[in-house]
N, C-alpha and C positions, 0 to 999 in steps of 0.2 A: 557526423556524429549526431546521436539521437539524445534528447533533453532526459537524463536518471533524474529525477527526483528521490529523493529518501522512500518514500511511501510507494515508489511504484516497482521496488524489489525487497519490501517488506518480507520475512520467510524464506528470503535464501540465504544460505548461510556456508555453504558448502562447495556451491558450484553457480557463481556469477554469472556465466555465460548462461546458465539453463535457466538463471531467475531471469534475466534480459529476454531470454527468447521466449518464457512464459507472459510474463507480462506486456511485449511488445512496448514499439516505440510509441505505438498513439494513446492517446490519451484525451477525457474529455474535458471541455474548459467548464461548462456550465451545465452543473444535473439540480434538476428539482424532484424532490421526492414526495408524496403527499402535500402538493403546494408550498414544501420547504424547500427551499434555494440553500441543499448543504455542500453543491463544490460552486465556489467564485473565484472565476480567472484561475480556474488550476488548483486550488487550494483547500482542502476539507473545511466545511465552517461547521465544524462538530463541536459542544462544549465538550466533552468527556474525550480531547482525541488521544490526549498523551493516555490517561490509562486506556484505553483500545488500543492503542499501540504497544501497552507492556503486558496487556491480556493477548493479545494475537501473536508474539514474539514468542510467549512463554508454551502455549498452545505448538506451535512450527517448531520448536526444537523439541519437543516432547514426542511428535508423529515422526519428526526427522532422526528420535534417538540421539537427541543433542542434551538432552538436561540432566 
């Protein structure tokens, strides 16, 4: 079994297998972006992530015909 995180099947809603196999099991531990260090040890270090995440949710059922 591969590690699901919440965030790494963000937008599926419908069809679990297809968001697993979209997003795959790999994933990166450590990204810098413009000198910012925003994933540590797996983990988004966004201030704003909870609303990104009800901006992106709201977004994905709207293209999926969900809202």
């Amino acid at each position: 079994m591969w590690e699901s995180a919440p965030l790494t099947q963000l937008g599926s809603f419908t069809d679990p297998v297809e968001g697993w196999l979209r997003s795959g099991p790999a994933r990166a531990w450590h990204t810098f972006i413009g000198g910012r260090h925003v994933l540590d040890s797996g983990e988004l270090q966004l201030a704003a992530l909870e609303e990104n995440i009800v901006g992106h949710t709201r977004a994905a059922r709207a293209m999926q015909g969900l809202s």
